[in-house]
VOLODO-454471 format. One line per 5 residues: number of its first residue (from 1); their letters; for each residue x, y, z of C-alpha. Coordinates in steps of 0.02 Angstrom, whole numbers. Layout:
N
NUM) A) X/Y/Z  ... $
This chain:
484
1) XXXXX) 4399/6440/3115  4252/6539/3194  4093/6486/3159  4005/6601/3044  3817/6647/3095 $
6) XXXXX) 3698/6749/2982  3554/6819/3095  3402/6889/3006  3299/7001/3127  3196/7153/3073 $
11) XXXXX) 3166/7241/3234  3322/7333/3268  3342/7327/3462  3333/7133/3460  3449/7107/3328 $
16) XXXXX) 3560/7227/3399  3542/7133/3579  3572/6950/3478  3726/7005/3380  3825/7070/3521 $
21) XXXXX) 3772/6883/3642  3840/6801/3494  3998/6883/3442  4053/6895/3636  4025/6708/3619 $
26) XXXXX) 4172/6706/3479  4068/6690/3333  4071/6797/3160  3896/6871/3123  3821/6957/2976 $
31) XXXXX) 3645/7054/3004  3491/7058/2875  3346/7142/2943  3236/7041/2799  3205/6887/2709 $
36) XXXXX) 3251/6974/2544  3411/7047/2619  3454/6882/2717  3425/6746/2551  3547/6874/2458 $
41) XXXXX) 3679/6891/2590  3676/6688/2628  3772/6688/2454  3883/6822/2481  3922/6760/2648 $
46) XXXXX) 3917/6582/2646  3879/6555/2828  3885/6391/2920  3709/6432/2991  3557/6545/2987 $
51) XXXXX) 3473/6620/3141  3302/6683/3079  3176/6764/3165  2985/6685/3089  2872/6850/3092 $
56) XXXXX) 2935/6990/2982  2856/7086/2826  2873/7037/2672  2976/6858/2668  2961/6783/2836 $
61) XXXXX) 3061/6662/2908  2965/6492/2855  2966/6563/2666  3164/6603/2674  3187/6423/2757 $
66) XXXXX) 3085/6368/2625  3180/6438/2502  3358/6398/2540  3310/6201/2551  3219/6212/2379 $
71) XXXXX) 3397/6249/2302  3538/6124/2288  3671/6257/2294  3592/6324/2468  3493/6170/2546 $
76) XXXXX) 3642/6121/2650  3656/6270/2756  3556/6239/2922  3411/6357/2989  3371/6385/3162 $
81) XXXXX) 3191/6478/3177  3182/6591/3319  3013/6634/3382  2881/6715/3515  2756/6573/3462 $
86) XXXXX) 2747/6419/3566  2592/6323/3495  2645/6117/3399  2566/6215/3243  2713/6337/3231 $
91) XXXXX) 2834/6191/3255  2760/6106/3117  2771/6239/2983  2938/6260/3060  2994/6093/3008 $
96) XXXXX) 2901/6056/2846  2984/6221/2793  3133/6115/2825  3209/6197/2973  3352/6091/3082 $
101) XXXXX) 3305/6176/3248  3157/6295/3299  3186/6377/3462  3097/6508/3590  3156/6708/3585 $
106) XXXXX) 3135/6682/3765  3296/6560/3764  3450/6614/3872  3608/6683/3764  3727/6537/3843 $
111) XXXXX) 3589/6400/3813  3560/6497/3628  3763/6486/3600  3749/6299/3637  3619/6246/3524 $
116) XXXXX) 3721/6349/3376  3878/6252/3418  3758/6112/3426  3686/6121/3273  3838/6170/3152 $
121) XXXXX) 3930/5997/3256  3784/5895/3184  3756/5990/2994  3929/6039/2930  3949/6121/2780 $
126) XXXXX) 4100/6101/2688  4203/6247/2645  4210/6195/2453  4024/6208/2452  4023/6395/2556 $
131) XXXXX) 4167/6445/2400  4047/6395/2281  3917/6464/2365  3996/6639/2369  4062/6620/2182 $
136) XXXXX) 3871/6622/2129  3831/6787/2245  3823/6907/2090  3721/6795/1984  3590/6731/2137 $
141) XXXXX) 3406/6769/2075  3321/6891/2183  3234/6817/2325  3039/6877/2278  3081/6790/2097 $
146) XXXXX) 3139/6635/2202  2995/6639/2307  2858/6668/2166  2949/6507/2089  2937/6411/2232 $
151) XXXXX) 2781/6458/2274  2704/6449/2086  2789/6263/2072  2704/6232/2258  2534/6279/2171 $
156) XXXXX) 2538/6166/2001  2605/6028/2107  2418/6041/2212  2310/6060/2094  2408/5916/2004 $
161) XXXXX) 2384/5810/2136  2217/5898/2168  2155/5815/2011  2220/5640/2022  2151/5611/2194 $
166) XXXXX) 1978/5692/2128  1950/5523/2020  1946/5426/2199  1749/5435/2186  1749/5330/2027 $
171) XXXXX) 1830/5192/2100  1701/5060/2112  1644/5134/1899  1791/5046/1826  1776/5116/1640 $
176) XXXXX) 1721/5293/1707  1870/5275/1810  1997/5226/1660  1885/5361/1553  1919/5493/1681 $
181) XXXXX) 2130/5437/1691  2133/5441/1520  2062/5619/1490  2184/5697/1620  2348/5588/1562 $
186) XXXXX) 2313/5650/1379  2288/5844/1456  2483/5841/1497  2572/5662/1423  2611/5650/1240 $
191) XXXXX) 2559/5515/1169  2493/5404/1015  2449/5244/1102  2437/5239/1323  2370/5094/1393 $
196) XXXXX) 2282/5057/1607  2271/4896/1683  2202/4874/1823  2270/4695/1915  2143/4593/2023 $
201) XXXXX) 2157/4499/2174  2049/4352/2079  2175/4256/1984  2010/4189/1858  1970/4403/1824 $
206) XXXXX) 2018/4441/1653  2177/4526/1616  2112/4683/1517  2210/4839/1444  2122/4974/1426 $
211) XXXXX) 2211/5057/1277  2170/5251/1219  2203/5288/1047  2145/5478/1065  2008/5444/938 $
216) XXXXX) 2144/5380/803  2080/5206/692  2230/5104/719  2244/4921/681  2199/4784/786 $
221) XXXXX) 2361/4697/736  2457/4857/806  2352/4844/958  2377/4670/979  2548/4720/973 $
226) XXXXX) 2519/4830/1127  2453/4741/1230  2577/4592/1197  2723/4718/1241  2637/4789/1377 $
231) XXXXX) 2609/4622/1480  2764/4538/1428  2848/4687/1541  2739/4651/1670  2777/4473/1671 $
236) XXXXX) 2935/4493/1802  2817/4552/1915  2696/4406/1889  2653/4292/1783  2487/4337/1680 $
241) XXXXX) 2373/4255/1564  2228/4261/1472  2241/4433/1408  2160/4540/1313  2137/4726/1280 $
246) XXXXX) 2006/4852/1261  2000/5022/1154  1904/5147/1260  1882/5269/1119  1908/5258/927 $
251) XXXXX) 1820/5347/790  1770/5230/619  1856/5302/477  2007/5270/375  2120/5158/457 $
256) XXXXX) 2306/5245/515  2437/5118/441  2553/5121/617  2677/4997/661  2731/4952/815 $
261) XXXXX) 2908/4983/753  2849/5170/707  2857/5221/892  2993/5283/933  2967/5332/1121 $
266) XXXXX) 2868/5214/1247  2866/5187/1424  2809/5038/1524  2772/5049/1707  2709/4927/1836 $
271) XXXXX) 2617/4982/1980  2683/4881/2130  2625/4890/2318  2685/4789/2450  2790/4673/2327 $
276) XXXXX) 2614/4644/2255  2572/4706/2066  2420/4815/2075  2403/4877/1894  2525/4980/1772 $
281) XXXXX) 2505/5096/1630  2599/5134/1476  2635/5269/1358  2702/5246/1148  2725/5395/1055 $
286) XXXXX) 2800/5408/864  2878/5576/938  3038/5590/1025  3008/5600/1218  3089/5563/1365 $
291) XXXXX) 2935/5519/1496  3022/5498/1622  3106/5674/1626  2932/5765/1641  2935/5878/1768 $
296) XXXXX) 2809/5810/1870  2828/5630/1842  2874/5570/1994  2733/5663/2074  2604/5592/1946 $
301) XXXXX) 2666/5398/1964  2653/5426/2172  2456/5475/2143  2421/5345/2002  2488/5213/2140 $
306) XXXXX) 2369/5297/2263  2240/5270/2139  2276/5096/2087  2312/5061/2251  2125/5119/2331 $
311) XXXXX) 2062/5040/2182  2154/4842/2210  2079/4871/2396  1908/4928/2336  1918/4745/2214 $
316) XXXXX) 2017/4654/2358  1874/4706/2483  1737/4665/2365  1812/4483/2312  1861/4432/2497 $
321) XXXXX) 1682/4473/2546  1644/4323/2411  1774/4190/2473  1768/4081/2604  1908/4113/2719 $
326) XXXXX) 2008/3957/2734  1984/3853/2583  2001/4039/2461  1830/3945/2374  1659/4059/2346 $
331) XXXXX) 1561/4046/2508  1401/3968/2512  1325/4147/2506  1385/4149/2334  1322/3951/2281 $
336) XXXXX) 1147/4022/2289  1178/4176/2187  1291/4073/2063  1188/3921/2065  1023/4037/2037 $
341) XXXXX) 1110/4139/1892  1170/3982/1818  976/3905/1817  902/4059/1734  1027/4082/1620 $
346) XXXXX) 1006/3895/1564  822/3942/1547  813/4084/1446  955/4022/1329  929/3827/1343 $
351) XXXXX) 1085/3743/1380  1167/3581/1505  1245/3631/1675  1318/3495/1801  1310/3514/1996 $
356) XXXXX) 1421/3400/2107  1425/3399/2286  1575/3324/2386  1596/3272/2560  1758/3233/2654 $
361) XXXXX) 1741/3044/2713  1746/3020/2900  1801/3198/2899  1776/3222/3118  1855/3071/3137 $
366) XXXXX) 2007/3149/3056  1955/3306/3176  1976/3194/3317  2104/3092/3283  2219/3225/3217 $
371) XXXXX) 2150/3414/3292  2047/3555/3203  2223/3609/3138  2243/3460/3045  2071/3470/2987 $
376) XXXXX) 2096/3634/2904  2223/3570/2832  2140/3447/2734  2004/3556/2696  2125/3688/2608 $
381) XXXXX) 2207/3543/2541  2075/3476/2447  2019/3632/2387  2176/3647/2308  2156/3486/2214 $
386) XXXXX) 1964/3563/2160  2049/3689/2069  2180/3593/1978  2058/3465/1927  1914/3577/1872 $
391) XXXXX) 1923/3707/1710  1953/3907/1752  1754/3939/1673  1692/3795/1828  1656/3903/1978 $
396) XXXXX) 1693/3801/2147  1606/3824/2329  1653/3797/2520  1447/3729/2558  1501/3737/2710 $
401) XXXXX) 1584/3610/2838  1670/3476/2757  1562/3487/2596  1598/3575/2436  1507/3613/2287 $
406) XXXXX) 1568/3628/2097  1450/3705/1959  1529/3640/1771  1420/3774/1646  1395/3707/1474 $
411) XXXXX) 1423/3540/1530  1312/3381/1516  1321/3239/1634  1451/3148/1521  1583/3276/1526 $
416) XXXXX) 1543/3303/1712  1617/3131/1766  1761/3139/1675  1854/3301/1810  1742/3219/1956 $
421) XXXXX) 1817/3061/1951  1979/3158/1907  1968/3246/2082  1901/3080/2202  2070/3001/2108 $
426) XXXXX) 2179/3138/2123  2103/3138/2333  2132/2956/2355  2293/2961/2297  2382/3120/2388 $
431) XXXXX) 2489/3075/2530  2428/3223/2682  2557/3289/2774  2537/3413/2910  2659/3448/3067 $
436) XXXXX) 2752/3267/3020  2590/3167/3022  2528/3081/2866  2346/3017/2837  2234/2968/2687 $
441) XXXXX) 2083/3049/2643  1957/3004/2515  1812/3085/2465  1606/3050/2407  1520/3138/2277 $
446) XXXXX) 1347/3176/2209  1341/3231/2029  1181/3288/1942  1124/3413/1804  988/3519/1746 $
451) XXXXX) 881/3410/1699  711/3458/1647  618/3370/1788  712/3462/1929  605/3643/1914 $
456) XXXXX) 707/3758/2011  882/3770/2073  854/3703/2231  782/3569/2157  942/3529/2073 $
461) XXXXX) 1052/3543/2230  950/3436/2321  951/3308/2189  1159/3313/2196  1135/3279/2374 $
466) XXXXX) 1036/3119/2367  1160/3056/2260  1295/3087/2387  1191/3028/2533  1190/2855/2399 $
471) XXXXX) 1378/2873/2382  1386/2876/2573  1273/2722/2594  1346/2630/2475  1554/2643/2545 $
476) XXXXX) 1626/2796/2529  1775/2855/2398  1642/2854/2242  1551/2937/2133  1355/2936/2125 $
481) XXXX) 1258/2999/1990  1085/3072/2026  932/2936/1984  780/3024/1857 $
C-alpha cells in the first residue's frame, strides 16, 4: 500500500514543486496550504506522515506539531518540519514541539523521498488507528480551539510551576517556608486537615508535622491522630521516631468535634529522592475527592520534590558542614560552640553538665602496625560504640586525632560514670575486624563536670584532660575522674 503523505505548504509554487517530487516517487499526497487546513485534513485523511513547512501565518508548523502530539487520537502520526532556518535554536523548538525529523528546504527530492520512507519504516501507524482516526473527522475540534487549549493549558501549567519554584528563596526560613506551601496548597487542594514534613539528614532532628487546619479548632486527640497516620505511612520508607506535630495556624474558639473516622478522603505521600526519604505531605478532607485525579497533580508533586529536595540539600549542606568526616561525630569546630552554649546555659539557669574526654590507647601503634586504613577503622568504630552507649540528648565530638569528647547535659558526675564506663567496657570487649585482621583496642578517659571552681568552659575541658593525662599515667583502659 502507498505510503500516504500530507504536505502542508502555504506558498503555492513550492508546494506545487514538492507534490509532484513526491507523487513521481509513488507516494499518495494530500495538500493544505495552512496549519488550520492541515490539523483538519490529518483526520480526514489519516496519513502515515506529515511534511510541514515551519513559517506560515496563522498556525505554523511548530504549533500544528504541537498540536497533533498533545492528542492521543493524533500523537502517533510522525512530523517532519521542513525549513529555510539552519540555526540549533530552530532544531530545538523543532523537537520539543515533538517533531520525529526536522530537515533543510534546501534537501534534494531523492535524499527528501528517503528520509520519508525512512521515517514511516521507523514510526508506523497502524491502519486501525488511521480508521479511527478518519471516523472522528466530522467531530475534530477546530484547530484555533485546539490551539487556544493547548496553549491556555501551556500557560496555567507555568505559572503553576511559576509559583512553586518562587518559594525556593525561603528555603533556609523553615516555617515561612511551610507557611508559604501551605497558603498556595490551600489556593487549589481541598482540604480539612494537610500536613509537611520536612525529613533531615540528622537522625537526632526532631520528626515534626507541620499540620494546617485552615484556621479550624480541632482536637489535639484528632491531631494526634494525624500525625500517627501520617508517619506510620512513611514508615516503609524509613523507620522514624520521636515524633511530634505542629499546628501552623488555628484560631481559639469553640472546638470542631472531628474524628479521624469523619474523613472520608485522604492522601499520604512520601517524598523520595535517590531511594532516600526527603519529606512528604498529606491531605484529609470530610469531602469526597479523588487527589490524585487533579489535573495538575502530577505537575504539583514533581515541584514539591524540587522543593523538598533543594531544601534536604540546603539541611544536608548545613549539617555536613558540622560533622567530622569520618567518624559522622560534631567536629571540634562545633565542641567549642556546644561546650560554650552548654556553660552559659548552666549559668543563667543553674544546672550539672558532665565533660569526658577519651583517647584511643596506643592508637599510632595500631597506625603502624596495621596502616592508616585500619586506623580509620577503629576510629569510626568506636564512634559507633559512643553513640550506642550515650543518650540521643548527649551530644558527642571528633576533638580531633584519636581523641573524642562527650558533653552529658543535666547530668552530675554520678550519672556520668555510669555510660562512661559503659563505653571503655563495651571498647575493651569488641573484637576489631578489618580486611581479615583482628586486634583489641581499649580506651582512657577523663571525666569532669561543671563544677563551680572551674570559671569558664575552657576551664572545664582542660580539667577533663588532666584527668585523662592521670588515666594515661596510671595504665591505660580506665576511667579517671577530675581531682577538686
Amino acid at each position: 500500500m502507498a505510503i500516504k503523505i500530507l504536505l502542508v505548504e502555504d506558498t503555492a509554487t513550492e508546494l506545487q514543486f514538492l507534490k509532484e517530487g513526491l507523487e513521481s516517487g509513488g507516494f499518495v499526497v494530500e495538500a493544505a496550504s495552512n496549519g488550520s487546513e492541515a490539523y483538519k485534513k490529518v483526520y480526514s485523511f489519516a496519513p502515515d506522515v506529515v511534511l510541514s513547512d515551519i513559517v506560515m501565518p496563522g498556525i505554523d508548523g511548530y504549533q500544528l506539531c504541537r498540536m497533533l502530539k498533545n492528542d492521543e487520537e493524533t500523537k502517533k502520526i510522525p512530523v517532519i518540519l521542513l525549513t529555510v532556518m539552519d540555526k540549533k535554536i530552530d532544531t530545538f523548538w523543532g523537537k520539543k514541539a515533538g517533531a520525529q525529523l526536522f530537515l533543510s528546504k534546501s534537501i534534494d527530492m531523492k535524499e527528501l523521498i528517503s528520509q520519508v520512507v525512512a521515517t514511516v519504516r521507523r514510526y508506523p501507524v497502524k491502519e486501525e488507528y488511521k480508521l479511527a482516526l478518519a471516523a472522528k473527522a466530522d467531530s475534530a475540534s477546530p484547530a484555533q480551539f485546539k490551539l487556544n487549549s493547548i496553549l491556555n493549558d501551556l500557560l496555567m501549567k507555568s505559572i503553576f510551576s511559576s509559583e512553586f519554584r518562587n518559594l525556593s528563596d525561603f528555603l533556609n526560613y523553615e516555617r515561612i517556608l511551610v507557611e508559604k506551601l501551605f497558603s498556595l496548597l490551600s489556593s487549589f487542594v481541598e482540604y480539612h486537615v494537610a500536613g509537611i514534613y520536612f525529613a533531615s539528614p540528622d537522625d537526632l532532628a526532631e520528626n515534626i508535622l507541620y499540620i494546617d487546619t485552615l484556621g479550624r479548632n480541632l482536637s489535639k486527640n484528632l491531631l494526634n491522630d494525624v500525625s500517627y497516620d501520617f508517619f506510620r505511612t512513611l514508615e516503609e520508607h524509613k523507620t522514624i521516631k520521636d515524633t511530634k506535630f505542629e499546628v501552623v495556624k488555628m484560631l481559639l474558639g469553640k472546638e470542631m468535634d472531628f474524628q479521624i473516622s469523619d474523613f472520608t478522603s485522604k492522601i499520604v505521600i512520601p517524598l523520595v529522592f535517590d531511594k532516600k526519604l526527603i519529606g512528604g505531605i498529606c491531605f484529609y478532607t470530610r469531602h469526597d475527592v479523588n487527589y490524585s485525579s487533579f489535573r495538575y497533580f502530577d505537575i504539583m508533586i514533581s515541584e514539591l520534590l524540587a522543593i523538598f529536595k533543594m531544601k534536604y540539600q540546603y539541611t544536608e549542606k548545613e549539617f555536613m558542614s558540622v560533622l567530622d568526616g569520618l567518624t559522622g561525630l560534631y567536629n571540634r569546630r562545633q565542641l567549642e560552640i556546644g561546650l560554650e552554649q552548654e556553660h552559659n546555659r548552666t549559668k543563667r539557669h543553674p544546672a550539672d553538665f558532665s565533660l569526658a574526654i577519651l583517647d584511643i590507647d596506643f592508637f599510632k601503634k595500631v597506625n603502624d602496625t596495621y596502616g592508616h586504613q585500619y586506623g580509620d577503622y577503629v576510629l569510626k568504630t568506636v564512634a559507633d560504640l559512643m553513640k550506642q552507649a550515650f543518650r540521643k540528648t548527649d551530644l558527642l565530638y571528633r576533638y580531633g586525632g584519636e581523641e573524642f569528647v562527650m558533653i552529658m547535659p543535666e547530668t552530675g558526675i554520678e550519672g556520668a560514670i555510669i555510660p562512661v564506663q559503659r563505653l571503655r567496657n563495651m571498647v575493651e570487649e569488641y573484637d576489631f575486624e578489618y580486611n581479615g585482621v583482628k586486634a583489641k583496642v581499649t580506651v582512657s578517659i577523663g571525666l569532669t563536670m561543671n563544677y563551680q571552681d572551674l570559671l569558664t568552659s575552657a576551664d572545664i575541658l582542660k580539667s577533663a584532660d588532666e584527668a585523662l593525662y592521670r588515666a594515661k599515667q596510671g595504665g591505660r583502659n580506665r576511667v579517671v575522674l577530675h581531682e577538686q
